[in-house]
GUTORLUM-143767 format. One record per residue: x, y, z of N, C-alpha, C in turn; residue in one letter. Coordinates in nm, 3 decimals. Layout:
BEGIN
((X; Y; Z); (X; Y; Z); (X; Y; Z); 'a')
...
***
This chain:
BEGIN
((-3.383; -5.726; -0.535); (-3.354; -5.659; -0.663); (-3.203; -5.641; -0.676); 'x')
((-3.149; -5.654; -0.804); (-3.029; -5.629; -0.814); (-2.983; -5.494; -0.853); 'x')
((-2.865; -5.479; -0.818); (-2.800; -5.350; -0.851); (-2.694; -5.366; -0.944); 'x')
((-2.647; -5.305; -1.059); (-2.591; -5.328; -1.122); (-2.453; -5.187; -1.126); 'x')
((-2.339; -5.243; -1.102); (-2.255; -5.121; -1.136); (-2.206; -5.093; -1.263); 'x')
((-2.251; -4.973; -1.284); (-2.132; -4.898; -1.403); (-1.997; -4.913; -1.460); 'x')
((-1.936; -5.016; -1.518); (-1.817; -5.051; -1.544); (-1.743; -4.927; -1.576); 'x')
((-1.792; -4.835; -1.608); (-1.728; -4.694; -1.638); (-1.655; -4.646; -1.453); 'x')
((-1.767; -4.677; -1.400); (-1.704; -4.580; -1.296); (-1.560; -4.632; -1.242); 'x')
((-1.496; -4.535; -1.157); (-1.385; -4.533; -1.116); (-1.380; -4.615; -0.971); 'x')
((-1.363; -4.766; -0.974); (-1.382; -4.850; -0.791); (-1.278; -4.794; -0.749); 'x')
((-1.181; -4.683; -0.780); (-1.065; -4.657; -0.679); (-1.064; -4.472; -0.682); 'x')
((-1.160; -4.462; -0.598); (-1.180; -4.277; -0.616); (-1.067; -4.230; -0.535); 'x')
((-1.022; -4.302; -0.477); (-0.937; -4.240; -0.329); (-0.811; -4.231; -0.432); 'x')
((-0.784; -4.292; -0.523); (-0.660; -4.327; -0.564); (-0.639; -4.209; -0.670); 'x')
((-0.761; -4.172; -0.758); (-0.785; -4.037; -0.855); (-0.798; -3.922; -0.726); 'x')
((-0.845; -3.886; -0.632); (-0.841; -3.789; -0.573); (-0.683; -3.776; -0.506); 'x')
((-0.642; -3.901; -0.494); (-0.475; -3.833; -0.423); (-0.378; -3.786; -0.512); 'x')
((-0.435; -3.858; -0.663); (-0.330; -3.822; -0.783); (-0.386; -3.643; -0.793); 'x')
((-0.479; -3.628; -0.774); (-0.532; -3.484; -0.815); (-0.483; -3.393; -0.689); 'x')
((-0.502; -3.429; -0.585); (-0.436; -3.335; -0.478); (-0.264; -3.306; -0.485); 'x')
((-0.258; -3.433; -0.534); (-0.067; -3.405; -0.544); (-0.029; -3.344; -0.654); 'x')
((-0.094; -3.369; -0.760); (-0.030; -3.242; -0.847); (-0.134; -3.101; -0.864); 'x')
((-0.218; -3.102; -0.751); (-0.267; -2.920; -0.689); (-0.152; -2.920; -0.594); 'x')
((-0.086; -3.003; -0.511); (0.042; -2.935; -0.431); (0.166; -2.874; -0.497); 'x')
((0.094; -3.009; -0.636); (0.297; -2.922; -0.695); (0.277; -2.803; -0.776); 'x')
((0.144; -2.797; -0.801); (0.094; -2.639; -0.886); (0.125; -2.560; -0.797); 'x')
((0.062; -2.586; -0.663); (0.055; -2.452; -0.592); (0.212; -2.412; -0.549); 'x')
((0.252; -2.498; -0.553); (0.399; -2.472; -0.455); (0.483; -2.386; -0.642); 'x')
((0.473; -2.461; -0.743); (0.486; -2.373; -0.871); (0.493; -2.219; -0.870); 'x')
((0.315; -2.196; -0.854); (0.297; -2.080; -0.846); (0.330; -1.977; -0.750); 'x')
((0.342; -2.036; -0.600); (0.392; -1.974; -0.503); (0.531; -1.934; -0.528); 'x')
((0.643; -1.982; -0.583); (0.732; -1.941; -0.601); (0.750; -1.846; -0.732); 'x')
((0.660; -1.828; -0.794); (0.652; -1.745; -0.944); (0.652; -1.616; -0.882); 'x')
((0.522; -1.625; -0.817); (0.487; -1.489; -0.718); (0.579; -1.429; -0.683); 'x')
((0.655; -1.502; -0.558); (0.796; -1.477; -0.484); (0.885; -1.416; -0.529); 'x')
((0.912; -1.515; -0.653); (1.058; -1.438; -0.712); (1.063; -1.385; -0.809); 'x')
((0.925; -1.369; -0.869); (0.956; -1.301; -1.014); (0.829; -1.175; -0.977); 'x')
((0.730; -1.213; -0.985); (0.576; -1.136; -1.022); (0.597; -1.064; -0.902); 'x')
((0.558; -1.060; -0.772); (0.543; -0.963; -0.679); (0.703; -0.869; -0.667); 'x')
((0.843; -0.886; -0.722); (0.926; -0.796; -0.689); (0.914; -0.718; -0.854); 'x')
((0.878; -0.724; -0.925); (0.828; -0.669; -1.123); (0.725; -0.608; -1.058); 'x')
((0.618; -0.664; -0.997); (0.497; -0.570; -0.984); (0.539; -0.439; -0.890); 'x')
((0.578; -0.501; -0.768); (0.607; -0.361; -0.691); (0.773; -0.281; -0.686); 'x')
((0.812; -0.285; -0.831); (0.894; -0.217; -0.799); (1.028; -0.238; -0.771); 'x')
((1.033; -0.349; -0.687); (1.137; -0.397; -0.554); (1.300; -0.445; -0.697); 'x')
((1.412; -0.412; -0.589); (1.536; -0.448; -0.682); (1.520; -0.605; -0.609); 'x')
((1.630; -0.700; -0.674); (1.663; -0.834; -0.643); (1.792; -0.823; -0.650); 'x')
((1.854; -0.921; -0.527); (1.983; -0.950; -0.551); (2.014; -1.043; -0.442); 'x')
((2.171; -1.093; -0.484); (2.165; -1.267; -0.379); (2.283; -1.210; -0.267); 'x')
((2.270; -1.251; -0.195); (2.367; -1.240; -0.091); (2.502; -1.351; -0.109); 'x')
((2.620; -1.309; -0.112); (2.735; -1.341; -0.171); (2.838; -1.348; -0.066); 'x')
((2.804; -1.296; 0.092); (2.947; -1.335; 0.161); (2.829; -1.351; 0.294); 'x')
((2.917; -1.375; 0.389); (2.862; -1.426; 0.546); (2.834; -1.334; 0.658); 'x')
((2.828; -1.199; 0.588); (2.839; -1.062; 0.719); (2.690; -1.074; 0.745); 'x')
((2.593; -1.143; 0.705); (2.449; -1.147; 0.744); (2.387; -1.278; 0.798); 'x')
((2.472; -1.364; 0.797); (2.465; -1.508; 0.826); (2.444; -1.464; 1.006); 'x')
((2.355; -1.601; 1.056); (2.297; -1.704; 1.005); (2.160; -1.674; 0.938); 'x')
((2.120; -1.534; 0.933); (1.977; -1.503; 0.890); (1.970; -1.518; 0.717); 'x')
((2.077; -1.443; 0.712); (2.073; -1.431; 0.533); (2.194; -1.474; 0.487); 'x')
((2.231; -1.615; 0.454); (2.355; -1.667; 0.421); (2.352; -1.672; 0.262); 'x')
((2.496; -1.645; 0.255); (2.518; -1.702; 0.064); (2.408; -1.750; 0.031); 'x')
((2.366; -1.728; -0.101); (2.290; -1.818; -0.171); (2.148; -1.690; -0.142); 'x')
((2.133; -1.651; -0.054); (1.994; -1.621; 0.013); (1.915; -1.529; -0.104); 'x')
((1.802; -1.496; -0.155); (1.745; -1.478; -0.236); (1.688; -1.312; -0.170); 'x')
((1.734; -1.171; -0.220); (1.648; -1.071; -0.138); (1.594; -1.012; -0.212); 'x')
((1.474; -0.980; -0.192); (1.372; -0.869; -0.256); (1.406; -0.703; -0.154); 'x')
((1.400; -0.636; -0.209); (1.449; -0.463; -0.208); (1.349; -0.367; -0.240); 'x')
((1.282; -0.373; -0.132); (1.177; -0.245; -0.185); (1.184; -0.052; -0.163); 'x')
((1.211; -0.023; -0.234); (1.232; 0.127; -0.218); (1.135; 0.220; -0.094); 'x')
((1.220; 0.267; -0.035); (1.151; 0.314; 0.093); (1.217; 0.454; 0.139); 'x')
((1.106; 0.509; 0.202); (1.148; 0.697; 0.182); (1.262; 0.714; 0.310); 'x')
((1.356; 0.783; 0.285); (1.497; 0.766; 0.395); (1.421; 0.809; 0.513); 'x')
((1.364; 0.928; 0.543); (1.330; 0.933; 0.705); (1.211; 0.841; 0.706); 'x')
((1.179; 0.730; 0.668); (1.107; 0.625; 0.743); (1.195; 0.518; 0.804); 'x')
((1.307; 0.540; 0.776); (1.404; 0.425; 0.845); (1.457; 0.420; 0.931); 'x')
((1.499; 0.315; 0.989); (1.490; 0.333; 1.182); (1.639; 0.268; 1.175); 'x')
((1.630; 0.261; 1.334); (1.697; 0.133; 1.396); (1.663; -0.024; 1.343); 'x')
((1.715; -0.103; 1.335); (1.707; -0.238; 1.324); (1.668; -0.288; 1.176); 'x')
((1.640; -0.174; 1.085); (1.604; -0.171; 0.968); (1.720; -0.242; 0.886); 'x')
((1.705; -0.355; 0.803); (1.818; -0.410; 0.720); (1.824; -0.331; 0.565); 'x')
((1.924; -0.256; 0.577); (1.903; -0.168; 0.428); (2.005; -0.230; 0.322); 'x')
((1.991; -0.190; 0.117); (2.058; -0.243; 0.088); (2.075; -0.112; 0.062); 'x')
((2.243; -0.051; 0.045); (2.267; 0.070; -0.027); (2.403; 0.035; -0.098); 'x')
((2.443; 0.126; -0.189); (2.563; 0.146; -0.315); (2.686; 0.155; -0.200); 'x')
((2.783; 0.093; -0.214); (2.879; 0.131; -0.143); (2.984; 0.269; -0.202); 'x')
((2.944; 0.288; -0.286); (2.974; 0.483; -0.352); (2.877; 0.477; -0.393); 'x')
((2.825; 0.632; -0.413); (2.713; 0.633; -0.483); (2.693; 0.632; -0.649); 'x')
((2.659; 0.604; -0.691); (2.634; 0.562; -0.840); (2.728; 0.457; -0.907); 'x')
((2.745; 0.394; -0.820); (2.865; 0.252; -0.853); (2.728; 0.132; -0.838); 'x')
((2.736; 0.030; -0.935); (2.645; -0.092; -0.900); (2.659; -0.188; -0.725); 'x')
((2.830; -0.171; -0.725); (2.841; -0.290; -0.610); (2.726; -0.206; -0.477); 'x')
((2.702; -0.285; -0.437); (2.592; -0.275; -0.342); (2.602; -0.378; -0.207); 'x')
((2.570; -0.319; -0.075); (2.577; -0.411; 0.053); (2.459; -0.420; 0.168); 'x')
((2.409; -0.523; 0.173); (2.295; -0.537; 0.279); (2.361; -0.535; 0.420); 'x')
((2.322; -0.500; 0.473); (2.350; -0.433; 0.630); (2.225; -0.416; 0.719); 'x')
((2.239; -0.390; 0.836); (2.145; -0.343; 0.943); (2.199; -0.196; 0.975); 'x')
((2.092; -0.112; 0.990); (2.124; -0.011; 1.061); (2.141; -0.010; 1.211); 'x')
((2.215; 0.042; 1.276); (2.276; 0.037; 1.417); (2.271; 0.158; 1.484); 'x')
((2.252; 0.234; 1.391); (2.266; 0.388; 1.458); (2.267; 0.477; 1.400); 'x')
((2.193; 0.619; 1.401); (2.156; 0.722; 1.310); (2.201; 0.827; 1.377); 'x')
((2.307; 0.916; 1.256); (2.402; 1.016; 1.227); (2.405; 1.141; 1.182); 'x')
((2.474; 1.234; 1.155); (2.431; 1.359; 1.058); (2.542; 1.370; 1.033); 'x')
((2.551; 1.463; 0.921); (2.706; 1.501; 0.886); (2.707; 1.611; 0.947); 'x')
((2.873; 1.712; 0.917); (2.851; 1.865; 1.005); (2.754; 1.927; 0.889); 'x')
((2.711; 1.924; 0.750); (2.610; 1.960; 0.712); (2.436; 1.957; 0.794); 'x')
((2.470; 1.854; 0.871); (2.304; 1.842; 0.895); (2.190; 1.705; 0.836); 'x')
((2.272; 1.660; 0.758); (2.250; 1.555; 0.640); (2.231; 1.398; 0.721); 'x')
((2.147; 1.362; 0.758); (2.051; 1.262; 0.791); (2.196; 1.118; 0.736); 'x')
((2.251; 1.027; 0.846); (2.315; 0.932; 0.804); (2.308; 0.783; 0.904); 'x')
((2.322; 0.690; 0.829); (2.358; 0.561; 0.882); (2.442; 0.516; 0.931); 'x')
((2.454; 0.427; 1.048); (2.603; 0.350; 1.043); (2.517; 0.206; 1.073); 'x')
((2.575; 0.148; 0.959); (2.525; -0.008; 0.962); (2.654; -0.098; 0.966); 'x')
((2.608; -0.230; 0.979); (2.728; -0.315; 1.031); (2.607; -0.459; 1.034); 'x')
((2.687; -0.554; 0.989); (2.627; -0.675; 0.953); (2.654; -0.771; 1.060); 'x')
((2.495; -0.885; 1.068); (2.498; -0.879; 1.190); (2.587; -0.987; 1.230); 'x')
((2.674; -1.059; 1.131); (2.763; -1.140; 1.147); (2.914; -1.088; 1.155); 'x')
((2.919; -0.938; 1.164); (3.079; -0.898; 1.156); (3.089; -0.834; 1.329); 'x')
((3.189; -0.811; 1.363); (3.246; -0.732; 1.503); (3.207; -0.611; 1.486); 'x')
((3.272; -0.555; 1.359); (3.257; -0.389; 1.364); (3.227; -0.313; 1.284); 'x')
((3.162; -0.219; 1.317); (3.062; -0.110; 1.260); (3.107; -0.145; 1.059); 'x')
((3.034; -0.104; 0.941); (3.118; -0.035; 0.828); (3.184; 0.105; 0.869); 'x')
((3.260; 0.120; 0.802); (3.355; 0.191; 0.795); (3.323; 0.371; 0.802); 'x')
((3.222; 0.325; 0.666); (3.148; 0.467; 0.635); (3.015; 0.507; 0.695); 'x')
((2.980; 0.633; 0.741); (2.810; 0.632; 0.763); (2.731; 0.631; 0.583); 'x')
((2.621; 0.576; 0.591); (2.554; 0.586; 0.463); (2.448; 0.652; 0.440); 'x')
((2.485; 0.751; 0.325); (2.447; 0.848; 0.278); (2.274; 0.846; 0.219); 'x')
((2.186; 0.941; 0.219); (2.070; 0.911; 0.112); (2.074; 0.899; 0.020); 'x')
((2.169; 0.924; -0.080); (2.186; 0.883; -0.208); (2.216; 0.758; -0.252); 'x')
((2.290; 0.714; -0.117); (2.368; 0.587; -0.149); (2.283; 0.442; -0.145); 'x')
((2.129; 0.474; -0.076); (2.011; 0.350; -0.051); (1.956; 0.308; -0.170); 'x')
((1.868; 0.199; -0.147); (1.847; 0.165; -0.279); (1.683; 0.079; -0.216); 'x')
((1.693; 0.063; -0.078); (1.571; 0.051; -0.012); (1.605; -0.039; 0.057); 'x')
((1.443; -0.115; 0.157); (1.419; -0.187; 0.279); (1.452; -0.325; 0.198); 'x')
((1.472; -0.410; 0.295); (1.463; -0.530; 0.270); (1.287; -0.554; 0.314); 'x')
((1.266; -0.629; 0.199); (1.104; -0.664; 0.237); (1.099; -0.842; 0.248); 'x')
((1.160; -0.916; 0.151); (1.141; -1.044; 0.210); (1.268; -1.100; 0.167); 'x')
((1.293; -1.240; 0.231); (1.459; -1.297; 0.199); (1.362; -1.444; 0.147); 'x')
((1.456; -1.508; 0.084); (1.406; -1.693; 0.041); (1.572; -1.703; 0.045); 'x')
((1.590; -1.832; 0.111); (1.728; -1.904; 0.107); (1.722; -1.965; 0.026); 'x')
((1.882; -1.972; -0.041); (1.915; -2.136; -0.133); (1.885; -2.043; -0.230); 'x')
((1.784; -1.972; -0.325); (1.807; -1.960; -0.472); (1.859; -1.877; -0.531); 'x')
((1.878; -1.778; -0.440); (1.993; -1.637; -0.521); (2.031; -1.672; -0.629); 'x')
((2.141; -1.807; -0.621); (2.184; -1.816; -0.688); (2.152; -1.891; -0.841); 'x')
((2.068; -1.951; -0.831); (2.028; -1.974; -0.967); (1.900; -1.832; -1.016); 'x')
((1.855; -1.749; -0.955); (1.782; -1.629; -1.015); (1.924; -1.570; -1.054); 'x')
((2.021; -1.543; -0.994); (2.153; -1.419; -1.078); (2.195; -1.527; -1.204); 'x')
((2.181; -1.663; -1.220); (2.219; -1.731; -1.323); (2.144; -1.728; -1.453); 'x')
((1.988; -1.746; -1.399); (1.906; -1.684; -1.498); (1.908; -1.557; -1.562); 'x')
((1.939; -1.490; -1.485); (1.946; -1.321; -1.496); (2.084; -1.335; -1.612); 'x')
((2.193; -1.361; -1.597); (2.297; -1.371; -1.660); (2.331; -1.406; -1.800); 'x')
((2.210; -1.537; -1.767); (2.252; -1.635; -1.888); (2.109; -1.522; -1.996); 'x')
((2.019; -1.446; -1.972); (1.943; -1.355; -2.068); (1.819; -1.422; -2.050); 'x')
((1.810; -1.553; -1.960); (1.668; -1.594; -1.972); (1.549; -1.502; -1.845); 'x')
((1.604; -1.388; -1.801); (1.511; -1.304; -1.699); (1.388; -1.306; -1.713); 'x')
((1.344; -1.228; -1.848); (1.219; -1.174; -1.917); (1.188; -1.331; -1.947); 'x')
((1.232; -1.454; -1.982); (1.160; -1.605; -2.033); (1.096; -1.628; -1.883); 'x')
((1.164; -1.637; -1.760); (1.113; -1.633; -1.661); (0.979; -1.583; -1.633); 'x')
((0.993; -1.457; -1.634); (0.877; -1.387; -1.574); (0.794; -1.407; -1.716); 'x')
((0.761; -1.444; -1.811); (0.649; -1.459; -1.901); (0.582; -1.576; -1.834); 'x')
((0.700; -1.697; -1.792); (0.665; -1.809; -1.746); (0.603; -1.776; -1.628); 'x')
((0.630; -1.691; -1.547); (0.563; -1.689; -1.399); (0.393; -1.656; -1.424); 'x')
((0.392; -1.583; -1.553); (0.258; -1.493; -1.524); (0.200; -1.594; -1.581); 'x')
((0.248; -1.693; -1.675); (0.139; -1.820; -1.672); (0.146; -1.926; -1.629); 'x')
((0.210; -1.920; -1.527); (0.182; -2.032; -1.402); (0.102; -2.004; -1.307); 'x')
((0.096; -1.830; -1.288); (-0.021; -1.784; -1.169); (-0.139; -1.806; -1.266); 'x')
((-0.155; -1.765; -1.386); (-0.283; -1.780; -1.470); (-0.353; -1.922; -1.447); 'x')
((-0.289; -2.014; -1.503); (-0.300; -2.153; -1.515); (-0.323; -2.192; -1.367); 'x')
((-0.279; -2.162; -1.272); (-0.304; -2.206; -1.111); (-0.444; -2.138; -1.074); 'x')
((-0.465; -2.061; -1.157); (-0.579; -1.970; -1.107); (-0.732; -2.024; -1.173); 'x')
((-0.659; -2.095; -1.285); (-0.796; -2.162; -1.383); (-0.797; -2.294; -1.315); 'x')
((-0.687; -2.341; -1.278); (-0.700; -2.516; -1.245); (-0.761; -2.466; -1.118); 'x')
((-0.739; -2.405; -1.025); (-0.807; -2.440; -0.903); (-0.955; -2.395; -0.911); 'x')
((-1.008; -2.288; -1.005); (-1.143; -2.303; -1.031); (-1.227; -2.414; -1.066); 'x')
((-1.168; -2.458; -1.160); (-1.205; -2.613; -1.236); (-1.190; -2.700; -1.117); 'x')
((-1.113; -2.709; -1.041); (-1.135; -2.815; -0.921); (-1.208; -2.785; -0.819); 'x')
((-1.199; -2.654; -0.804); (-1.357; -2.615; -0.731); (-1.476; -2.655; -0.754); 'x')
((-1.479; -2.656; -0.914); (-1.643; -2.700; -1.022); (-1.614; -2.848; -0.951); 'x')
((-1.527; -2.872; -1.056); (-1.522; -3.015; -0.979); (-1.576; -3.091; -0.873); 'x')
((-1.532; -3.005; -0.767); (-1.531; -3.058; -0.688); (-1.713; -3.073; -0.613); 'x')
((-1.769; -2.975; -0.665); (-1.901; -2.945; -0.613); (-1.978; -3.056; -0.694); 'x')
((-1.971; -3.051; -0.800); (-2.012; -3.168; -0.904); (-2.000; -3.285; -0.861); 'x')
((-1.900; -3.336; -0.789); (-1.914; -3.483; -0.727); (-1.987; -3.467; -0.591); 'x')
((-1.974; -3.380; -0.551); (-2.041; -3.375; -0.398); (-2.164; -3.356; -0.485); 'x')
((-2.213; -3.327; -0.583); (-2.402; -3.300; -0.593); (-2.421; -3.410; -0.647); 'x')
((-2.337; -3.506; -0.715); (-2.399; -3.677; -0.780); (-2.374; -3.795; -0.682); 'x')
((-2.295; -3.736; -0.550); (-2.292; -3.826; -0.443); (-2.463; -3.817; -0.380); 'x')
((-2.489; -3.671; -0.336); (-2.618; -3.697; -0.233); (-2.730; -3.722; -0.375); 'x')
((-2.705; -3.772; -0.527); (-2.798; -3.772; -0.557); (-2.797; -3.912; -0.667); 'x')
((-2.827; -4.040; -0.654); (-2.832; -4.158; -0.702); (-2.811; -4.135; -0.887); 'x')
((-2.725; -4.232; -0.961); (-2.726; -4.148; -1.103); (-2.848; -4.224; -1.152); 'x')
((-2.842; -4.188; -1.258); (-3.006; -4.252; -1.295); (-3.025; -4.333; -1.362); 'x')
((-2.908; -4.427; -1.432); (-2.892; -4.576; -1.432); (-2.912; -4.653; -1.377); 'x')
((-2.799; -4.625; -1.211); (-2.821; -4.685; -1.120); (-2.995; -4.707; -1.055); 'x')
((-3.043; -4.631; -1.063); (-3.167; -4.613; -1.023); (-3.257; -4.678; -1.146); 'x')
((-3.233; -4.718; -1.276); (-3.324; -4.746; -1.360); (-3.319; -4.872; -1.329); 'x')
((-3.138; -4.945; -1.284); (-3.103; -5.076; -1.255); (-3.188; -5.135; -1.158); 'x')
((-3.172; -5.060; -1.027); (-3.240; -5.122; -0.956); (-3.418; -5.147; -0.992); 'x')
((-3.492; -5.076; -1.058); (-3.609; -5.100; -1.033); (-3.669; -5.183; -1.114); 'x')
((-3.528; -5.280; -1.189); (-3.575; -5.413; -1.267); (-3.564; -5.545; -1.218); 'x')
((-3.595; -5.619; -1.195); (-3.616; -5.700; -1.119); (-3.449; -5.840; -1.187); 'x')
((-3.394; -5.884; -1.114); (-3.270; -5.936; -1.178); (-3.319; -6.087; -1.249); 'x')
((-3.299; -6.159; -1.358); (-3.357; -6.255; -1.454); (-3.216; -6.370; -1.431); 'x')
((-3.266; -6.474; -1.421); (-3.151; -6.552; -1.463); (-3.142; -6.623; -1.550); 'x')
((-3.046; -6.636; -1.634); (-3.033; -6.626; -1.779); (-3.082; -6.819; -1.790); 'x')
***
């Protein structure tokens, strides 16, 4: 008996499944960075800012991308990388490690941090007023195009864009889930052409 194939179907599945896996890599890697740099430091809170000189190098060099999450002063230790105001209520701001914990002759709870790429201590101990919180995660390389975005007014175009790239990553990988079950249930199950094909006996013309 003959079998007859479906001119519809696809003789190169391997070739549609690698095109479909490679652009689920470049979605996901999309959305993973939406998360990163826009959606999870908006959701929780956290300040952003890029690292601009070498006192933190080789960990956090120029360019380096930091998220800043606000954190209560007596939870902070030793080895803790803090960002705080270098006066207080001035914008300029400096990431540091803490090295060692101080008081004033008040009694007043203080820092002495020092970066882990310089010789010696900062100058000043740092104050509670003067923090601005923990470092929670670093990404290298993009600081600098997030402070460019930030600059140039496209911030808020960003983050609209992030929340529908996690959306859209979140619907496509369902749909390729369906997907995906859907071919695994017409594989273990013959289509029913194929099956009408075979049970005719083949004629020659």
């Amino acid at each position: 008996m003959a079998r007859h194939r479906n001119p519809g179907i696809n003789s190169r599945p391997w070739l549609t499944r690698s095109t479909e896996a490679l652009g689920l890599v470049g979605l996901s890697l999309a959305v993973l960075a939406a998360l990163v740099l826009i959606v999870v430091p908006r959701v929780s809170g956290s300040y952003t800012y890029t690292v601009l000189t070498s006192s933190m190098a080789p960990a956090y060099s120029p360019g380096t991308f930091l998220v800043v999450r606000p954190a209560p002063f007596e939870s902070l230790r030793v080895g803790d990388v803090i960002t705080y105001q270098m006066e207080s209520g001035r914008p300029d701001v400096i990431t540091h490690r803490i090295v060692a914990v101080s008081s004033t002759q008040k009694g007043e709870r203080t820092f002495i941090t020092k970066g882990d790429n310089n010789s010696l201590e900062d100058d000043k101990p740092v104050l509670e007023v003067q923090v601005k919180g923990k470092l929670s995660y670093a990404v290298p390389y993009v600081g600098f195009l997030a402070t460019a975005a930030a600059q140039s007014g496209r911030d808020d175009v960003l983050r609209y864009i992030a929340i529908g790239l996690v959306g859209y990553g979140v619907i496509t990988l369902v749909r390729g889930w369906a997907a995906s079950r859907k071919r695994n249930s017409s594989a273990s199950h013959p289509a029913a052409d194929e099956m009408d094909a075979a049970s005719v006996p083949a004629r020659r013309p």
